[in-house]
C-alpha positions as CSV (number, residue, x, y, z in Angstrom):
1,X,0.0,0.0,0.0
2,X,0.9,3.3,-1.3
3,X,1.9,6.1,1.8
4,X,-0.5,8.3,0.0
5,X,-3.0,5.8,0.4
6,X,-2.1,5.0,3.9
7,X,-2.6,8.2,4.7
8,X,-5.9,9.0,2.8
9,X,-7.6,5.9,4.5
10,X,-5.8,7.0,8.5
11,X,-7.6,10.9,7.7
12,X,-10.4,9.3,6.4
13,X,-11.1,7.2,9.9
14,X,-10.0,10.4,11.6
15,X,-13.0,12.3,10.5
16,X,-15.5,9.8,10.7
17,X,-14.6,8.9,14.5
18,X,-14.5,12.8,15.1
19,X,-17.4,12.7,12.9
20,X,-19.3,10.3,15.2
21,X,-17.7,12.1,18.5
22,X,-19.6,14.9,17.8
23,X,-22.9,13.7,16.9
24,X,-22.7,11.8,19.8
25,X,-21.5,14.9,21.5
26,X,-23.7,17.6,20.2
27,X,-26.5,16.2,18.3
28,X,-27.1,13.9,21.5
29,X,-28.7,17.2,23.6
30,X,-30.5,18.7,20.6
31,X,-32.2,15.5,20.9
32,X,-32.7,15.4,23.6
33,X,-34.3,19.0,23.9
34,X,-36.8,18.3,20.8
35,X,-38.1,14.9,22.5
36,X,-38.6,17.3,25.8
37,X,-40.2,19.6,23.6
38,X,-42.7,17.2,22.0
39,X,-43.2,15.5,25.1
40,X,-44.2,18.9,26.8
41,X,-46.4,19.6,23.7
42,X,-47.9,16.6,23.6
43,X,-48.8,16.7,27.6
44,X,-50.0,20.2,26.7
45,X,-52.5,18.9,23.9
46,X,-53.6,16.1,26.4
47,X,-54.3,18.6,29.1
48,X,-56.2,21.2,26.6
49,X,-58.1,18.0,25.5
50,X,-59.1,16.3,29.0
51,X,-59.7,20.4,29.8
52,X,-62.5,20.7,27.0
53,X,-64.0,17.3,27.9
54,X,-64.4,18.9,31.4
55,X,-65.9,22.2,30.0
56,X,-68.3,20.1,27.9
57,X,-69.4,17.9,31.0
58,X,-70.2,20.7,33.2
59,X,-71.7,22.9,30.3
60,X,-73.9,19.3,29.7
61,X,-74.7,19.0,33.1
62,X,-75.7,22.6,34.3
63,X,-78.1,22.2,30.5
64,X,-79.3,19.3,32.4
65,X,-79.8,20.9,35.7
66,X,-81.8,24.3,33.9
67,X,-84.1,22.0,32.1
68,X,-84.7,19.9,35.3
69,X,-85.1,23.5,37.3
70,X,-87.6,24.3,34.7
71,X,-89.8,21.5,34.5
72,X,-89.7,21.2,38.6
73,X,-91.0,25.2,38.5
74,X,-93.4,24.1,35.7
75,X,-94.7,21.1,37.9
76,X,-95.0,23.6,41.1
77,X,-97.0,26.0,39.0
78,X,-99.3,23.4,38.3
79,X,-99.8,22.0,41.1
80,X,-100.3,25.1,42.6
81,X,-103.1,26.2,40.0
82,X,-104.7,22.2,41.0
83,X,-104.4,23.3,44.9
84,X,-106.5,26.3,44.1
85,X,-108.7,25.5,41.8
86,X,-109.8,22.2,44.3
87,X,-109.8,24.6,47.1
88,X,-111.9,27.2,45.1
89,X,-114.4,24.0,44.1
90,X,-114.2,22.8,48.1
91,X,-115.5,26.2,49.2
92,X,-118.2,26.0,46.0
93,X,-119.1,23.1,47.4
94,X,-119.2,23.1,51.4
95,X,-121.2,26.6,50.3
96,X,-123.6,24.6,48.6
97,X,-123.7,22.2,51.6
98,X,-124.5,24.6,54.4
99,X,-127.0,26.4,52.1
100,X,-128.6,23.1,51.7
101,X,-128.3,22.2,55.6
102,X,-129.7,25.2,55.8
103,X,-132.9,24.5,53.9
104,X,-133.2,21.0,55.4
105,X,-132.6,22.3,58.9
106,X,-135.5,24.3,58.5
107,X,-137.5,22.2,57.0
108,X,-136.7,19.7,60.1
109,X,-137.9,21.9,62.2
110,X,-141.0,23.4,60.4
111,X,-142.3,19.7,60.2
112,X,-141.2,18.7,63.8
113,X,-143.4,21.5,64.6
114,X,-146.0,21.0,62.6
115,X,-146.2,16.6,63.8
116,X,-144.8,17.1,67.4
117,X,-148.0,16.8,68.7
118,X,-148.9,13.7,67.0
119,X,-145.8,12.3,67.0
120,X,-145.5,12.3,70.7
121,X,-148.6,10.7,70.9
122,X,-148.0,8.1,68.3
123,X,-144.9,8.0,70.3
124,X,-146.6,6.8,73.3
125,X,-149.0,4.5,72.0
126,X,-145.7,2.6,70.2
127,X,-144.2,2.4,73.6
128,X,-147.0,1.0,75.4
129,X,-147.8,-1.6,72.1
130,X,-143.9,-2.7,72.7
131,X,-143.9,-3.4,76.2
132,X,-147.2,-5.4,75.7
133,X,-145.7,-7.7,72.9
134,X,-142.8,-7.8,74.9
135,X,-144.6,-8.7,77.6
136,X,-146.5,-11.3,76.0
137,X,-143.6,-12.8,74.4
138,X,-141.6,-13.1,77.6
139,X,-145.0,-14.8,78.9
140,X,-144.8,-17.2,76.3
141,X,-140.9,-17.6,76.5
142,X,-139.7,-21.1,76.4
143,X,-138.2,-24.1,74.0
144,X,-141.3,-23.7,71.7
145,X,-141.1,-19.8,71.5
146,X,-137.4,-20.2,70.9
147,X,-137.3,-22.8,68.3
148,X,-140.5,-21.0,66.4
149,X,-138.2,-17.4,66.6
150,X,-135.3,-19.7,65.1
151,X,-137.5,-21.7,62.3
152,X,-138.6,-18.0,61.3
153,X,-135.6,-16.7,60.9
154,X,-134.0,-19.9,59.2
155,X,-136.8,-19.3,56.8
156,X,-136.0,-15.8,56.0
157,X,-131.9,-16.8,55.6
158,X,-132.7,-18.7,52.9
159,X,-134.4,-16.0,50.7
160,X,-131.0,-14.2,51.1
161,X,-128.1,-14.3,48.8
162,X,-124.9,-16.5,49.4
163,X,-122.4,-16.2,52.0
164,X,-119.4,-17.2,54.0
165,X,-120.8,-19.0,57.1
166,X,-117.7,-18.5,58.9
167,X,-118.7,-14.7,58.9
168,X,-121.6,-15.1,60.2
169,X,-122.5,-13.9,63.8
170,X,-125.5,-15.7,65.6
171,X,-126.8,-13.5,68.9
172,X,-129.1,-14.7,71.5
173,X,-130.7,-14.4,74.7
174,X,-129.3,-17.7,76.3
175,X,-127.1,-20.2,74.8
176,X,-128.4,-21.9,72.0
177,X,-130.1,-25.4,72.3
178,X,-129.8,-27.9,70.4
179,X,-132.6,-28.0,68.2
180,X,-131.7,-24.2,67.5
181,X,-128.3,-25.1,66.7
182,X,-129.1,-27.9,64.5
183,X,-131.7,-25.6,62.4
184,X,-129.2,-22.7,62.4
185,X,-126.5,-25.3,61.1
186,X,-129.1,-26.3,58.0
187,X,-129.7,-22.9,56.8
188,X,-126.1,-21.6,57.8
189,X,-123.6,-24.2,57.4
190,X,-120.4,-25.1,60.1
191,X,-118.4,-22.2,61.3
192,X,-120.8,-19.9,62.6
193,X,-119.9,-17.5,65.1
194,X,-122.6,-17.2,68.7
195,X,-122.8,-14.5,71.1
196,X,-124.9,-14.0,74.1
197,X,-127.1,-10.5,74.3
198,X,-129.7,-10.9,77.2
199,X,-131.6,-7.8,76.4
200,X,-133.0,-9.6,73.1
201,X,-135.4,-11.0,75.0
202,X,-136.2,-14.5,73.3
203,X,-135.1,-15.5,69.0
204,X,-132.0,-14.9,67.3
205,X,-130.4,-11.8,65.5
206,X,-128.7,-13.6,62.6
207,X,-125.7,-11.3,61.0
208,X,-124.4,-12.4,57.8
209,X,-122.5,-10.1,54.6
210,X,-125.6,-10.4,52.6
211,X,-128.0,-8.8,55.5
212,X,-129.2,-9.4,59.1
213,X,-132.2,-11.2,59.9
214,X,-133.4,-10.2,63.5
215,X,-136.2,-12.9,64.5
216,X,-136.1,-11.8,68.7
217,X,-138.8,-10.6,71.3
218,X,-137.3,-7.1,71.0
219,X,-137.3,-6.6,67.2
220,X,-141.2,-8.3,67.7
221,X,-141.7,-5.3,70.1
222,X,-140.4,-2.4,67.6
223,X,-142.2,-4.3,64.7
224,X,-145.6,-3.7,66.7
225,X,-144.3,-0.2,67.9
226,X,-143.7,0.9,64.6
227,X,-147.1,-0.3,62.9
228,X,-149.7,1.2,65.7
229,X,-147.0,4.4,65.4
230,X,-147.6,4.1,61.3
231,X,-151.5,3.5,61.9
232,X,-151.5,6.6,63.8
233,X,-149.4,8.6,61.1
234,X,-150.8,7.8,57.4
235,X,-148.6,10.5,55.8
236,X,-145.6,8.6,57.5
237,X,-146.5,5.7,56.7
238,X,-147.2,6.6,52.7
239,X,-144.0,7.9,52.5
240,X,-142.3,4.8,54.3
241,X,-144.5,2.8,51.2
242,X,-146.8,1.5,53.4
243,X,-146.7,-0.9,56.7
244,X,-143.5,-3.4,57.5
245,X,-144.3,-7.2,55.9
């Protein structure tokens, strides 16, 4: 190899390794700045981004909270034009009410004026008709008394409509006998409930869902009460459609 050679080739390495020393050198913290550069940019961008996203949320969510505000105040002003208005048609109303209490008050007392005279005494002759049935029926009290009271009132349970027996509530003077019981459990059925009410006198008072039937010495009593009452009042009696069957 040529010196001239040798010497091209030795320069030639020379300026690459000093060519490669100062890259490494120089261009190493250019580098180094643009990567902190893009790295700041780019966290920049992300913040400005997540930023907006933010904006839009809250703008979205106060949008959300004014229409919300709106249709509550809406709701409120409708309800409050319902509160008034049903006030307004409750004082209409409990106008109308008095003003009709008012008319039937004195109408009440017009009439009781006009029939005290005869009511009392209708009054009096029902009193002294109830204790004599009464009476009479406390005469006649005993198993045959009590078992007729019960076949009548067996009688009218079955001209009523169906129900539950185990509603059913059975009242009486004295506990029921046999032969009552037995009758009651025909037109009735098992289940019934019995209670004991001394002031009944003699029968039963039968209770059921579909009615009561009340076959006793003290319904008897009012029954006859209220027909020599009606027998003294024909107008009371038209307007009640005639006497009690």
């Amino acid at each position: 190899m040529s010196p001239a050679l040798a010497n091209f080739l030795f320069e030639a390495v020379n300026f690459l390794l000093l060519a490669a020393a100062l890259g490494w050198f120089l261009f190493k913290p250019v580098r180094e700045a643009l990567e902190r550069e893009r790295a700041q940019h780019q966290s920049q961008t992300e913040s400005a981004e997540r930023l907006h996203a933010e904006a839009e949320t809250l703008q979205r969510r106060a949008r959300e909270t004014l229409a919300q505000v709106e249709r509550d105040a809406d709701e409120q002003r409708r309800q409050a034009l319902a509160r008034i208005e049903q006030e307004a048609k409750q004082r209409r109303e409990a106008a109308r009410q008095a003003h009709l209490k008012e008319r039937e008050d004195l109408a009440r007392e017009l009439e009781a004026v006009r029939d005290a005279q005869a009511d009392a005494t209708a009054e009096t002759l029902g009193r002294i008709a109830a204790e004599s049935v009464r009476g009479l029926l406390d005469t006649l009290d005993g198993p045959d008394l009590e078992s007729a009271l019960t076949r009548a009132a067996c009688e009218r349970l079955a001209r009523l409509p169906k129900f539950d027996a185990r509603s059913v509530l059975v009242e009486s003077a004295r506990a029921l006998q046999a032969p009552q019981r037995q009758a009651l459990q025909q037109a009735l059925g098992e289940g019934f409930s019995e209670r004991t009410v001394q002031q009944l006198g003699a029968g039963v008072r039968v209770t059921t869902s579909s009615g009561q039937i009340d076959a006793t010495a003290v319904a008897f009593a009012r029954e006859a009460a209220h027909r020599l009452s009606a027998s003294r009042n024909p107008k009371d009696d038209a307007e009640s459609g005639g006497p009690h069957g």
